[in-house]
C-alpha positions in Angstrom: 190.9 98.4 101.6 194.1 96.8 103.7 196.7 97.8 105.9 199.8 96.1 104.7 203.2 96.1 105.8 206.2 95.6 103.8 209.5 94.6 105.2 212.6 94.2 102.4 215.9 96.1 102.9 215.8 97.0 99.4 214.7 100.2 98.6 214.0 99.7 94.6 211.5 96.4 96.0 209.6 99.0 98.7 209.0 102.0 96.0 207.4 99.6 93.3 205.9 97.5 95.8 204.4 100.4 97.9 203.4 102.0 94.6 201.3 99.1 93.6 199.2 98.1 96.8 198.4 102.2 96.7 197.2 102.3 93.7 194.5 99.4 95.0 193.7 101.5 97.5 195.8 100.1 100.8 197.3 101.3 103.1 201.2 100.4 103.4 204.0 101.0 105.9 207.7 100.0 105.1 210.2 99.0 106.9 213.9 98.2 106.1 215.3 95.9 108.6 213.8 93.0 111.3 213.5 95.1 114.1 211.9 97.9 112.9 209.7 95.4 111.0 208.4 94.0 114.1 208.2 97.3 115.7 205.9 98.4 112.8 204.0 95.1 113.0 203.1 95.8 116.8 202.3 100.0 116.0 200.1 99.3 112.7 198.5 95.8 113.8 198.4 94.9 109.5 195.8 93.1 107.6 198.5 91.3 105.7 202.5 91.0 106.5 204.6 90.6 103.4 208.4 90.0 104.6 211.7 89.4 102.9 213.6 86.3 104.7 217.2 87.9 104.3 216.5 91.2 106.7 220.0 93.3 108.6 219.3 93.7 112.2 217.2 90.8 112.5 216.6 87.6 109.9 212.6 87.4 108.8 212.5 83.7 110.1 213.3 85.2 113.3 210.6 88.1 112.5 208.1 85.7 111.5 208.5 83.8 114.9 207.8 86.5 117.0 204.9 87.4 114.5 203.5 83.8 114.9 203.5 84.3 118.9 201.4 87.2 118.9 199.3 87.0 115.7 197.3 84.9 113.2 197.8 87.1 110.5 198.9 86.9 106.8 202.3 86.4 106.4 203.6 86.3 102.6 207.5 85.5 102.5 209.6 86.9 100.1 212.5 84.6 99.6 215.8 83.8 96.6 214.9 81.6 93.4 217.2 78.9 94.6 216.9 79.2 98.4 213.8 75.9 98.4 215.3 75.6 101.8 214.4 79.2 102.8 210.9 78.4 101.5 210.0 75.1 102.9 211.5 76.5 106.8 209.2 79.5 106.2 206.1 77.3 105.6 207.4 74.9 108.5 207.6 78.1 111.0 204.4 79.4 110.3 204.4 81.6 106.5 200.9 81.0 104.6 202.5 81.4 101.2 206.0 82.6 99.6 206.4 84.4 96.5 209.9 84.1 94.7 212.5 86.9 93.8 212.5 88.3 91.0 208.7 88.5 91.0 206.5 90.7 89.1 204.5 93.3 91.0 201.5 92.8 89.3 201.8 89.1 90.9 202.3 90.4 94.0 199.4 93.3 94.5 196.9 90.1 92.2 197.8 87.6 95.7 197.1 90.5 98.1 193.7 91.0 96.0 192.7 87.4 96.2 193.7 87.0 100.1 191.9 90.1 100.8 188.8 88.5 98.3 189.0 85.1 100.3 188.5 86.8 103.6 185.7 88.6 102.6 184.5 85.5 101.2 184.7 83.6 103.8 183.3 85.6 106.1 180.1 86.5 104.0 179.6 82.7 103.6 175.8 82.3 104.3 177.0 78.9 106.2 178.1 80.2 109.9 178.6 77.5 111.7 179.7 74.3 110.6 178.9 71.5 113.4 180.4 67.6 113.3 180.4 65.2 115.9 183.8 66.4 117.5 184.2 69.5 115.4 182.7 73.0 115.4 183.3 75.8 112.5 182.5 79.2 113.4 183.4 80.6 109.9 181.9 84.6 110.7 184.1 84.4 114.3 187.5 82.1 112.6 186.8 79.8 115.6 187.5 76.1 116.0 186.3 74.0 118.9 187.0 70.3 119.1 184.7 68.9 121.9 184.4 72.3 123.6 188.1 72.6 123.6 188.8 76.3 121.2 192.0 75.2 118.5 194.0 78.5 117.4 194.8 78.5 113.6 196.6 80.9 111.7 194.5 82.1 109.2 195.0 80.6 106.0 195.2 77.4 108.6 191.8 78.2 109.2 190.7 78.6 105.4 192.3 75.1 104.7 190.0 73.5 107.4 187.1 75.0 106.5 187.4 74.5 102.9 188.3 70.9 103.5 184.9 70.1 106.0 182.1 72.4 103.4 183.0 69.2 101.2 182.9 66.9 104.1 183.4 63.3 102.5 184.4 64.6 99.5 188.3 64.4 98.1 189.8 67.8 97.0 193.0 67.2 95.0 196.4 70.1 95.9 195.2 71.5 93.0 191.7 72.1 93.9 192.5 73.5 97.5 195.1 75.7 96.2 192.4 77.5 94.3 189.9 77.6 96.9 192.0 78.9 99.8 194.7 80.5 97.9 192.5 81.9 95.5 194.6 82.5 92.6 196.7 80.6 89.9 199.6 78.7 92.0 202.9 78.5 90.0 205.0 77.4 93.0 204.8 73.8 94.2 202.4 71.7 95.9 204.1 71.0 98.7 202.9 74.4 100.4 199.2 72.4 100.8 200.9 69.3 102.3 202.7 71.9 105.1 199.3 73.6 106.1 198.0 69.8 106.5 200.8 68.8 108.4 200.2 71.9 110.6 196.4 72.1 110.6 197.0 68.4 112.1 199.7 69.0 114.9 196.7 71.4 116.6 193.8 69.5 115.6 194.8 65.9 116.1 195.0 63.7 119.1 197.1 61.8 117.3 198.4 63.0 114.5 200.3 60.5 112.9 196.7 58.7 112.9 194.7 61.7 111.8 191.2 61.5 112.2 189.8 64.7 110.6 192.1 64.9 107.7 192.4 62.2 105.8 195.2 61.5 102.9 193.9 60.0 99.7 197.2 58.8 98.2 198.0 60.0 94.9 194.6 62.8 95.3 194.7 64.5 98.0 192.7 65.6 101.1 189.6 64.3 102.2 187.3 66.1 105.8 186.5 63.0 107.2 184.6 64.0 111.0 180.5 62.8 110.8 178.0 65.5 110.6 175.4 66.4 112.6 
């Protein structure tokens, strides 16, 4: 199905982990500490990343940095209870989503199911191209162009946006795009929507503290506001 890599310095985490996205037919590798984690994310090139914020050798916000130079792809971050600071600065450097320890596995291998389900989603959608009057959607290539000018988005980033402009005009509460792009029951908090947005808007935006493709809708939520052609 996927090619996943898993980096956690805890060995009881990797076996159960590892055992679970198996038995759904993936692929895994496993690695134990930063560097080799980013060693093994450059050999293996991995559908989805899923990596532990306290790492030996190298710290994951470090790893997911150098991840976010080079690649677009999935990053789930495994981080403490208690540590909302760990979580929010993952979102902020680039994460798509976190999952909390202790979690259960079955959580863990039903998110890789549904961000694997997304992207095949996605790219099946009969809709190809989405054109606006500054904005263009390739949703088979995962492109962006505002007024010929290509925008690189990670690619939940990219789900977000295109979720957001298939409603054009309409408002889609947190609630509502966490189903859509996350695709699954969210139990953690609403924020992580309002950190894609914020980030989705630093590319996308002239202006960003005046967006004009992303509207807020205070007290809703997100509204795709460019004119269609």
């Amino acid at each position: 199905m996927a090619t996943i890599l898993v980096v956690d310095d805890e060995d009881s985490i990797l076996k159960v982990v590892e055992a679970y996205l198996k038995g759904d037919g993936n692929t895994v590798h496993l690695a134990r500490d930063g560097v080799s984690g980013l060693a093994a994310f450059r050999r293996h090139n991995p559908d989805i990343v899923i990596l532990d914020i306290m790492l030996p050798e190298m710290d994951g916000m470090e790893v997911l940095q150098q991840i976010r130079r080079e690649s677009n792809v999935y990053v789930l971050m495994l981080t403490a209870k208690s540590e909302e600071f760990d979580r929010v600065m993952g979102l902020t450097v680039g994460a798509d989503d976190y999952l909390t320890k202790p979690f259960s596995p079955r959580e863990l291998a039903a998110r890789v199911k549904a961000i694997l389900r997304r992207g095949r989603n996605t790219a099946q959608d009969e809709r190809q191209v989405l054109t606006f009057k500054h904005l263009k959607i390739d949703i088979a290539r995962h492109e962006v162009e505002r007024d010929g000018e290509q925008i690189e988005l990670t690619l939940l980033e990219f789900n977000l946006l295109a979720t957001l402009a298939t409603y054009a005009g309409m408002v889609l509460s947190r609630e509502q795009l966490l189903e859509r792009v996350w695709g699954y029951d969210f139990y953690g908090e609403v924020r992580v929507v309002d950190v894609h947005i914020g980030h989705i808007r630093q590319k996308l935006e002239v202006d960003p503290t005046n967006p004009q493709f992303i509207e807020t809708v205070r007290g809703v939520g997100y509204k795709f506001a460019d004119e269609p052609l």
